[in-house]
ROGU-254088 format. One record per atom (N, C-alpha, C, O): residue number from 1; residue in three letters; chain; atom name; z, x, y. Coordinates in steps of 0.1 Angstrom, whole numbers, plus 5000, padded with zeros to 4 digits. Each point is the difference from the previous one (the first is absolute). Layout:
BEGIN
SESE, NUM, ALA, A, CA, Z, X, Y
...
END
This chain:
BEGIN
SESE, 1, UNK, A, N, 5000, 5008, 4988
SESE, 1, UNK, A, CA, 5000, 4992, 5012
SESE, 1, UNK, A, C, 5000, 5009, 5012
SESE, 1, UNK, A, O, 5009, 5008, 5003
SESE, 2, UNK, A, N, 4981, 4990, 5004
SESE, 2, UNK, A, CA, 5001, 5008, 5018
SESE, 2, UNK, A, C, 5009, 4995, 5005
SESE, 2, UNK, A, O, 5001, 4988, 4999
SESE, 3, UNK, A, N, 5007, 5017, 5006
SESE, 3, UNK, A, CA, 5015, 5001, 5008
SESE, 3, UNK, A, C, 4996, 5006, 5015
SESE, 3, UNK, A, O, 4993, 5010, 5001
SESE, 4, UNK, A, N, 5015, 4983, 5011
SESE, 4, UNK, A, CA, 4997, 5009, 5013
SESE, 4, UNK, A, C, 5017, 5007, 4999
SESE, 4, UNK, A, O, 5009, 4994, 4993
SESE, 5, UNK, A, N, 4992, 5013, 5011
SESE, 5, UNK, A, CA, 5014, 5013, 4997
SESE, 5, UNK, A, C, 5006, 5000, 5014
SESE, 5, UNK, A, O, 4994, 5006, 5009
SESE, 6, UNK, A, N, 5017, 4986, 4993
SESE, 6, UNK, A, CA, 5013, 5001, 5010
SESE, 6, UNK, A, C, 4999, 5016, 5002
SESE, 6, UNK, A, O, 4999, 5009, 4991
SESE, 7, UNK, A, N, 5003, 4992, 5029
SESE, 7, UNK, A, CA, 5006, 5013, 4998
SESE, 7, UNK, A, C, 5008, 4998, 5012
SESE, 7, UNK, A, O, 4995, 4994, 5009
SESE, 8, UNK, A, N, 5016, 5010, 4994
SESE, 8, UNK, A, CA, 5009, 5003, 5009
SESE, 8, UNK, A, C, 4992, 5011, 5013
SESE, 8, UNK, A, O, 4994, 5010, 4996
SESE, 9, UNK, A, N, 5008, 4986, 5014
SESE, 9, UNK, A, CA, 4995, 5006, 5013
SESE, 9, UNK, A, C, 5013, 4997, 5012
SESE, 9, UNK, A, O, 5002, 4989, 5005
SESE, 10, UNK, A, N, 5004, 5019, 4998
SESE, 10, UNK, A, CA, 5010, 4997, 5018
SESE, 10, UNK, A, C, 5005, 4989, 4994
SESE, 10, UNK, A, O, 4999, 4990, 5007
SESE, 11, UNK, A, N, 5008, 5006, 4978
SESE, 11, UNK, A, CA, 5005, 4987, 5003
SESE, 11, UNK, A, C, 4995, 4987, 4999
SESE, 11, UNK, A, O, 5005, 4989, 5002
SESE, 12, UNK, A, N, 4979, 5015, 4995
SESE, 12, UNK, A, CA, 4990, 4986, 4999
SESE, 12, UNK, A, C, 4995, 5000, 4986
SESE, 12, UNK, A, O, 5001, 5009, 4992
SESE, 13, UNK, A, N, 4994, 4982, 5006
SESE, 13, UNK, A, CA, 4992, 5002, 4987
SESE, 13, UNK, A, C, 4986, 4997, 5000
SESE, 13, UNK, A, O, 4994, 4990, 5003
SESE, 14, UNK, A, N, 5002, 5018, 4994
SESE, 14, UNK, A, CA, 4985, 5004, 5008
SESE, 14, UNK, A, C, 4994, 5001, 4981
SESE, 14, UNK, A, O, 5007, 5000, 4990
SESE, 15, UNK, A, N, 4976, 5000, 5009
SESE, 15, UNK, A, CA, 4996, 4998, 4990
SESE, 15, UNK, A, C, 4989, 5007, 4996
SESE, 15, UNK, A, O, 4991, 5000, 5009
SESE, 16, UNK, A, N, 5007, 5004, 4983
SESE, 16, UNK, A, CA, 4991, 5008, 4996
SESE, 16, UNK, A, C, 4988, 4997, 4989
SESE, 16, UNK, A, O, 5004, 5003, 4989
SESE, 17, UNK, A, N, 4983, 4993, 5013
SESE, 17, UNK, A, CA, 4993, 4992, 4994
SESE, 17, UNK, A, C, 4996, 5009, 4982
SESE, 17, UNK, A, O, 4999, 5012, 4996
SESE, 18, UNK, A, N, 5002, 4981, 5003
SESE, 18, UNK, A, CA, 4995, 5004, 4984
SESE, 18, UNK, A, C, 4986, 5007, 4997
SESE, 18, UNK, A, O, 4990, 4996, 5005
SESE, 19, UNK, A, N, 5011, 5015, 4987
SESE, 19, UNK, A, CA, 4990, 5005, 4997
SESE, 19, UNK, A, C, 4989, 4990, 4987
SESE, 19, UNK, A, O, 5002, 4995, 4989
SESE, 20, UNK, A, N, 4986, 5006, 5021
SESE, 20, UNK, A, CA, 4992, 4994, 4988
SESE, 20, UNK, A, C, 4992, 5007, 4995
SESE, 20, UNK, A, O, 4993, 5008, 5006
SESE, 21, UNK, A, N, 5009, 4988, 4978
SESE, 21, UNK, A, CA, 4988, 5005, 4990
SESE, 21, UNK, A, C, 4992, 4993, 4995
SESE, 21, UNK, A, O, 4988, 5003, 5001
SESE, 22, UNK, A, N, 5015, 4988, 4995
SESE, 22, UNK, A, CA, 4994, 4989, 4998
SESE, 22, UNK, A, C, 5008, 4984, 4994
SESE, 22, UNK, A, O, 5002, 4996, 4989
SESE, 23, UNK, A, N, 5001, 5000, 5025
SESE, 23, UNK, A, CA, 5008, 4987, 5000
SESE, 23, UNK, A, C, 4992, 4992, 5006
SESE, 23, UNK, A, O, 4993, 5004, 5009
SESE, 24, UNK, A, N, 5005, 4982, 4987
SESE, 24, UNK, A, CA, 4995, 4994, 5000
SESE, 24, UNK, A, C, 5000, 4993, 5013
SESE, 24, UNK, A, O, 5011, 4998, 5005
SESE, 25, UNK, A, N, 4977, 4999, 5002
SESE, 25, UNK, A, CA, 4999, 4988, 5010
SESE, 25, UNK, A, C, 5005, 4991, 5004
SESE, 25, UNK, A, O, 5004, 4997, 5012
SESE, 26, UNK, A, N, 4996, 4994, 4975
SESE, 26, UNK, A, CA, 5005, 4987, 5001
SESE, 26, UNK, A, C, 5020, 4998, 5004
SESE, 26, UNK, A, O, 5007, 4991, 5003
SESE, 27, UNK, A, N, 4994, 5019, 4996
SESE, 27, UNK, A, CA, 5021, 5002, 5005
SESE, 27, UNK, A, C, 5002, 4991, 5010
SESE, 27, UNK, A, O, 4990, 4998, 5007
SESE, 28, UNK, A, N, 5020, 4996, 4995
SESE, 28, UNK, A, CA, 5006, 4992, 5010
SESE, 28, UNK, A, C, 5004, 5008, 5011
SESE, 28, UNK, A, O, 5006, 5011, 4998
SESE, 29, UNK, A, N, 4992, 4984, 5019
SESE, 29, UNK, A, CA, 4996, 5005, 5009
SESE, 29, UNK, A, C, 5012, 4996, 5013
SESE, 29, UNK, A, O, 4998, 4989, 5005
SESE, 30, UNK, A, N, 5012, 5017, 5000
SESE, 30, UNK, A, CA, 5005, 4993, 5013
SESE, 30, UNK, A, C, 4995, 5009, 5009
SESE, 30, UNK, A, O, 4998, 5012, 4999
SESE, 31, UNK, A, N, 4998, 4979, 5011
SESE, 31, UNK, A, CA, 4996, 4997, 5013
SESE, 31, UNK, A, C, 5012, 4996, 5014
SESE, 31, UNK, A, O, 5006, 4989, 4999
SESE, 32, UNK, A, N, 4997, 5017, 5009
SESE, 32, UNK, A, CA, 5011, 4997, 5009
SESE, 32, UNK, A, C, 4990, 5001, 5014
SESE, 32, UNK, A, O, 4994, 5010, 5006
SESE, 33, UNK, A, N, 5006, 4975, 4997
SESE, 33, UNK, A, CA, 4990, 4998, 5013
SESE, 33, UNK, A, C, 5009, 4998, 5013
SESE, 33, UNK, A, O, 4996, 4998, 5011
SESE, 34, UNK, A, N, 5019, 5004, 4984
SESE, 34, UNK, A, CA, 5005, 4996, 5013
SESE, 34, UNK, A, C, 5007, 5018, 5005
SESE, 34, UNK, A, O, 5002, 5010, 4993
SESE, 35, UNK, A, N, 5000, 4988, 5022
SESE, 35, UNK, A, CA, 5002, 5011, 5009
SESE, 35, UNK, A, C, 5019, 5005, 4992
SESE, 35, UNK, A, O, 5007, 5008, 5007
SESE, 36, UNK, A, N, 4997, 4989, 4985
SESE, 36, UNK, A, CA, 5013, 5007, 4995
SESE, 36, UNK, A, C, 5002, 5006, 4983
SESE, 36, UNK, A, O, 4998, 4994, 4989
SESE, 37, UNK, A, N, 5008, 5019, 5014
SESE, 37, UNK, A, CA, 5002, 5000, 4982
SESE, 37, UNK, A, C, 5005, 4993, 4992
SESE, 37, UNK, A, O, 5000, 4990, 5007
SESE, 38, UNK, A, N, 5004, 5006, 4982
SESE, 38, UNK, A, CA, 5003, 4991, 4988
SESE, 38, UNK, A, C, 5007, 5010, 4986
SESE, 38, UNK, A, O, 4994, 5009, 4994
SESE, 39, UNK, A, N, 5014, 4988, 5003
SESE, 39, UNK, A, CA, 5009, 5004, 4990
SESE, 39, UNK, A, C, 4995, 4994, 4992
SESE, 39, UNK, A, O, 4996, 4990, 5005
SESE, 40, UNK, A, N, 5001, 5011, 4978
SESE, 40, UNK, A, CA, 4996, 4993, 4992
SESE, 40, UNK, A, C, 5001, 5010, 4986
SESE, 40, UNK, A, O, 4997, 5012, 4998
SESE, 41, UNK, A, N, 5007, 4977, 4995
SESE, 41, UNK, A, CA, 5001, 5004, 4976
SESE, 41, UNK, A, C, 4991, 4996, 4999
SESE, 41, UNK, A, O, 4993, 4992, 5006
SESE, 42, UNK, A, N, 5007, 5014, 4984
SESE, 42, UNK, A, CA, 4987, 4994, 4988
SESE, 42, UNK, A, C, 5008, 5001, 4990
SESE, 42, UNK, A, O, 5006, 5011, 4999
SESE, 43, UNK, A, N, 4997, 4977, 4992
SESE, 43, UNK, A, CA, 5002, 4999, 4993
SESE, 43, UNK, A, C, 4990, 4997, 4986
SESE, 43, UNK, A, O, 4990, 4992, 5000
SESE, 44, UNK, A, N, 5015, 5017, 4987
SESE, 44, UNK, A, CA, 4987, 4996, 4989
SESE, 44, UNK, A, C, 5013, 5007, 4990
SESE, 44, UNK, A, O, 5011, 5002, 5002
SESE, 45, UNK, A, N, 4979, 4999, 4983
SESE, 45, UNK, A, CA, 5009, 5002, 4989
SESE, 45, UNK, A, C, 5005, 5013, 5001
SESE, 45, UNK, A, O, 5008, 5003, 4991
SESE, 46, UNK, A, N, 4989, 5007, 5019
SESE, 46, UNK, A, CA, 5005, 5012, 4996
SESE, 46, UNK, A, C, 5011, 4997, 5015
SESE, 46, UNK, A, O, 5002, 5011, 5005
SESE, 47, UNK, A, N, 5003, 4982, 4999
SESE, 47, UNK, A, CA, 5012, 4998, 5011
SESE, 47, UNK, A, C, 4995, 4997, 5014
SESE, 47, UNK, A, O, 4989, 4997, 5001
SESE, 48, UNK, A, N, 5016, 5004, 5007
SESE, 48, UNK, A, CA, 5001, 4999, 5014
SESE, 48, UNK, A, C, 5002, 5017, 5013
SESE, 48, UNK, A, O, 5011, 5005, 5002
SESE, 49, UNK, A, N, 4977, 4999, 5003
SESE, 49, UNK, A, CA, 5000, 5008, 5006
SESE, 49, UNK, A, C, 4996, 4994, 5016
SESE, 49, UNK, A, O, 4991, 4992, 5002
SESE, 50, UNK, A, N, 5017, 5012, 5009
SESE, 50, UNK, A, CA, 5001, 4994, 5013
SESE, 50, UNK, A, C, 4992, 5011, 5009
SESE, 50, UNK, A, O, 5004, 5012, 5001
SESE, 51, UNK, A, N, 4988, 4985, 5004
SESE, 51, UNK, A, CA, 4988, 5005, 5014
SESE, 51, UNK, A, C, 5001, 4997, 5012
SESE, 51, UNK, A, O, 5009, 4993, 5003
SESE, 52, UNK, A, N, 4984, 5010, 5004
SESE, 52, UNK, A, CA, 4997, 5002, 5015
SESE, 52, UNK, A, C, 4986, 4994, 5004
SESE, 52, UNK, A, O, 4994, 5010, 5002
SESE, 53, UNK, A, N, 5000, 4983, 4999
SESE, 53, UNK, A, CA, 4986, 4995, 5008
SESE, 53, UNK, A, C, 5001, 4998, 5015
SESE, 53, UNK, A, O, 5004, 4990, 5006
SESE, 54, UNK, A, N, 4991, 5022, 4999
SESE, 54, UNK, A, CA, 4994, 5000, 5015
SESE, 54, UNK, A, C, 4992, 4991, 5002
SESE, 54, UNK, A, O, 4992, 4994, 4993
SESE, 55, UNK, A, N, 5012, 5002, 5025
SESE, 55, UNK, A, CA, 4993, 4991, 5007
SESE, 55, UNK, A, C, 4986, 5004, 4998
SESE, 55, UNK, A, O, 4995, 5011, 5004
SESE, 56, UNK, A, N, 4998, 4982, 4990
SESE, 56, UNK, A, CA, 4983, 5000, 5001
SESE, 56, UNK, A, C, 4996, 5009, 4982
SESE, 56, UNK, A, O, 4989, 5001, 4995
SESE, 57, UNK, A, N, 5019, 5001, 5002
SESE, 57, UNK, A, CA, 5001, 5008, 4987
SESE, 57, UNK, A, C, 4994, 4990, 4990
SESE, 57, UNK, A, O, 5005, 4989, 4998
SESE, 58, UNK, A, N, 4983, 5017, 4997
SESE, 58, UNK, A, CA, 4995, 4995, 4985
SESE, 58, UNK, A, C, 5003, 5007, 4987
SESE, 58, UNK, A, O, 4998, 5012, 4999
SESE, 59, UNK, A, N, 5006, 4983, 4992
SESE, 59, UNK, A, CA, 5007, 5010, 4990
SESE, 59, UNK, A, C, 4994, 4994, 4987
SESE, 59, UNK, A, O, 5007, 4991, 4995
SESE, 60, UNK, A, N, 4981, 5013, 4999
SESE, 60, UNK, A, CA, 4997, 5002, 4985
SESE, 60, UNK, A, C, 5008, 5000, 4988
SESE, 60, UNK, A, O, 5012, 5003, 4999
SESE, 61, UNK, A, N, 4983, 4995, 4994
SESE, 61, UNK, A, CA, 5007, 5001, 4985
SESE, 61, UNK, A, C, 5015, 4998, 5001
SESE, 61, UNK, A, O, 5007, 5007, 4993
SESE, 62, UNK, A, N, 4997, 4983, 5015
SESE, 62, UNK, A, CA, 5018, 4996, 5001
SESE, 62, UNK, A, C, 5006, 4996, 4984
SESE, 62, UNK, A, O, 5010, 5004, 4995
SESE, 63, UNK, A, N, 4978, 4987, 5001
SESE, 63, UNK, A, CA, 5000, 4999, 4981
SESE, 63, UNK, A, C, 4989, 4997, 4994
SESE, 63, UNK, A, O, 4990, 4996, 5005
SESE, 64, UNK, A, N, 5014, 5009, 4982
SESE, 64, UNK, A, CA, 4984, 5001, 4991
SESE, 64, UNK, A, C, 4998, 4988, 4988
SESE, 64, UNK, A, O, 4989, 4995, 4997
SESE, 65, UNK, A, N, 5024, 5002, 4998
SESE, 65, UNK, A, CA, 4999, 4988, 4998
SESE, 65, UNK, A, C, 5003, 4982, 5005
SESE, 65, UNK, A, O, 4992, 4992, 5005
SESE, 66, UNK, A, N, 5022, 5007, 4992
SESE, 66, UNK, A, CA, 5012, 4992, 5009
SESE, 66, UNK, A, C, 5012, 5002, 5003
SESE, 66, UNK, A, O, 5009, 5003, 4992
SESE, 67, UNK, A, N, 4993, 4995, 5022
SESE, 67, UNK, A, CA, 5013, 5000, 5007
SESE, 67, UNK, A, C, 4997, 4994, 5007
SESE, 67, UNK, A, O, 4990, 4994, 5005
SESE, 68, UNK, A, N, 5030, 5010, 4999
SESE, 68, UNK, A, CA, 5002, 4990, 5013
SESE, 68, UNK, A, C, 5004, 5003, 5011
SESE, 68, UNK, A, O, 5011, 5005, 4999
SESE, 69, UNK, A, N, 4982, 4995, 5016
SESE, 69, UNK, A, CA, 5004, 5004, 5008
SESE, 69, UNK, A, C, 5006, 4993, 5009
SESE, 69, UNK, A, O, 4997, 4989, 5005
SESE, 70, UNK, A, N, 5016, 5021, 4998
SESE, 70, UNK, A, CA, 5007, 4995, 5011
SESE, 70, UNK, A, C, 5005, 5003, 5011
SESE, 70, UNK, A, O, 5009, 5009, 5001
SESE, 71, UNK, A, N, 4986, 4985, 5008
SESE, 71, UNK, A, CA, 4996, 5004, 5016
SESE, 71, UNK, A, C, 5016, 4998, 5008
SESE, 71, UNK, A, O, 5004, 4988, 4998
SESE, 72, UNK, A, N, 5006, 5021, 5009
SESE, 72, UNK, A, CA, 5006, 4996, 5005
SESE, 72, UNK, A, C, 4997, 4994, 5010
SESE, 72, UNK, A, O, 4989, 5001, 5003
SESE, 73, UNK, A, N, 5020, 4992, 5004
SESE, 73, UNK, A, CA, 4999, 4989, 5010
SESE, 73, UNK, A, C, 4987, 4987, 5000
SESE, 73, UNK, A, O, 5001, 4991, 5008
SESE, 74, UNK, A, N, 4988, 5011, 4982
SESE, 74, UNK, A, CA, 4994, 4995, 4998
SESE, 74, UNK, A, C, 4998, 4992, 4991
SESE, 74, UNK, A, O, 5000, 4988, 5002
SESE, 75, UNK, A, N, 4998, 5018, 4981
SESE, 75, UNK, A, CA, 5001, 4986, 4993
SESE, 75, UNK, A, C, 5000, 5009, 4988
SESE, 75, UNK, A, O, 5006, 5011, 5001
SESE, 76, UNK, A, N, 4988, 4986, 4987
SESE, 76, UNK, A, CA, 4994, 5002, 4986
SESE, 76, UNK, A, C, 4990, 4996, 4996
SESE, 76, UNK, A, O, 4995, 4990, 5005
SESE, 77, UNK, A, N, 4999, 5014, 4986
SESE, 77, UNK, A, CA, 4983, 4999, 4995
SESE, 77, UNK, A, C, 5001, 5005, 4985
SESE, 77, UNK, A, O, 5007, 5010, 4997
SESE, 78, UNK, A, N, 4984, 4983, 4992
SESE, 78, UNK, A, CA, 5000, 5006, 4988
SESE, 78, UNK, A, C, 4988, 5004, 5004
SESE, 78, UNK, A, O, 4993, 4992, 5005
SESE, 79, UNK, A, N, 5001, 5022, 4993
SESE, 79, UNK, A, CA, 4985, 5004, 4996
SESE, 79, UNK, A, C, 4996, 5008, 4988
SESE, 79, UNK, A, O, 5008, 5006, 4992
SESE, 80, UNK, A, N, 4979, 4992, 5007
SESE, 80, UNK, A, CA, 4994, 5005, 4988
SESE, 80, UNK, A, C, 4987, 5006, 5004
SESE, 80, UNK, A, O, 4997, 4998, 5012
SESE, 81, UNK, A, N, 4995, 5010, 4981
SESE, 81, UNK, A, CA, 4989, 5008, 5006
SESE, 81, UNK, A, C, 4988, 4991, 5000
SESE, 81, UNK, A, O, 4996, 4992, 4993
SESE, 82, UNK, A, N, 4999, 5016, 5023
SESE, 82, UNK, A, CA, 4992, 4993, 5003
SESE, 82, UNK, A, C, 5008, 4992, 5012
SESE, 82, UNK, A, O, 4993, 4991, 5004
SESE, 83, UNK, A, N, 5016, 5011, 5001
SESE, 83, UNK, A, CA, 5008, 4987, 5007
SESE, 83, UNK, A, C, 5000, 5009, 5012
SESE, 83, UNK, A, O, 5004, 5011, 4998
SESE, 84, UNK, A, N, 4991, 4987, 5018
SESE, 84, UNK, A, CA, 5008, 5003, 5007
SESE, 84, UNK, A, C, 5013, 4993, 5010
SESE, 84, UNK, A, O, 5001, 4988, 5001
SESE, 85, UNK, A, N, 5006, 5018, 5004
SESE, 85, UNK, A, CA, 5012, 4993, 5003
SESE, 85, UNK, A, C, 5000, 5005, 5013
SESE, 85, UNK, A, O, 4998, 5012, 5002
SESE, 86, UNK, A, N, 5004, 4974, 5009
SESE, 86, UNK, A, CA, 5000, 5012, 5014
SESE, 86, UNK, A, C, 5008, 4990, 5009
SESE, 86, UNK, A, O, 4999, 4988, 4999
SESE, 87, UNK, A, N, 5010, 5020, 5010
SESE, 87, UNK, A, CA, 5008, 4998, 5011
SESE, 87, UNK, A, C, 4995, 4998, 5008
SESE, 87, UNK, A, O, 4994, 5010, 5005
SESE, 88, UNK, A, N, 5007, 4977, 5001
SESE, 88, UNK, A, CA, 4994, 4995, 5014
SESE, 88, UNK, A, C, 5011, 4993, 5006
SESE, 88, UNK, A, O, 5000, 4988, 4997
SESE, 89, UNK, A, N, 5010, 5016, 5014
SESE, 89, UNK, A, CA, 5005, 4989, 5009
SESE, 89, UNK, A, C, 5013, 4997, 4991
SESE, 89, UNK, A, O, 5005, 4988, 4998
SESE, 90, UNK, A, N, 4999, 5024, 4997
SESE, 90, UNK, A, CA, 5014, 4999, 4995
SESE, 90, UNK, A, C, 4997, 4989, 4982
SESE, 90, UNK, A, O, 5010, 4997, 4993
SESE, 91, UNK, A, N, 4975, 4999, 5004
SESE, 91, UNK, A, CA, 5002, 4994, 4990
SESE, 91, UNK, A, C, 4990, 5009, 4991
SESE, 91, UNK, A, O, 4994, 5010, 5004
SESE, 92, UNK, A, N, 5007, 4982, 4982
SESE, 92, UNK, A, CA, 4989, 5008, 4991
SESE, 92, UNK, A, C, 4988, 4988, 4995
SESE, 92, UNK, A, O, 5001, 4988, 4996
SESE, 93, UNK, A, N, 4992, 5017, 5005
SESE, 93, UNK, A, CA, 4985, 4998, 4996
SESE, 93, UNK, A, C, 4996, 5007, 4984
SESE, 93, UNK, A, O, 5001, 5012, 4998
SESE, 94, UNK, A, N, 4996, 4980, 4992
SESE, 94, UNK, A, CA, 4992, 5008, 4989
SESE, 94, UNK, A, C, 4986, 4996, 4996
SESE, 94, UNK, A, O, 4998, 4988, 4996
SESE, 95, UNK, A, N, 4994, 5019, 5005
SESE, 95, UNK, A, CA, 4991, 4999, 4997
SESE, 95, UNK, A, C, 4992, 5006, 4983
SESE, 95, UNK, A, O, 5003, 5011, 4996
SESE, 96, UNK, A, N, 4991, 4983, 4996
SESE, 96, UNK, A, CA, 5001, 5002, 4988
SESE, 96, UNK, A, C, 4985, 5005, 4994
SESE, 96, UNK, A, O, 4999, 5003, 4988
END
């Protein structure tokens, strides 16, 4: 499974995109259209790991099969590949 890798920066958690070799396209996709960052898990069978998405930030391969994402201050979403999921106006949007 492509994983993006938490890394600690000044106190923030800042993110470091995954190397591809060959991962597939179809992966589920967040999108953050609004002007503020977003705290958010992904939750799937191997646990729950917590991220950072920047204002305006598109972020790839969030999951390869299913999970569940959950947006602080915002909401939750189940996705699956092929799904994108995107932040507009403090709500979520999925597109499939």
């Amino acid at each position: 499974m492509t994983r993006l890798f938490p890394l600690a920066y000044a106190g923030t958690l800042v993110l470091a995109l995954p190397l591809l070799i060959a991962a597939p396209a179809s992966a589920a996709t967040l999108v953050n259209s609004d002007g503020e960052d977003y705290s958010f898990q992904i939750v799937d069978e191997d646990g729950t790991i917590e991220y950072v998405i920047e204002a305006g930030q598109t972020l790839d391969e969030v999951c390869e099969t299913k999970c569940k994402l959950i947006i602080e201050g915002v909401g939750e979403v189940d996705a699956i590949k092929g799904d994108t999921v995107v932040i507009r106006e403090k709500k979520i949007e999925k597109r499939s």
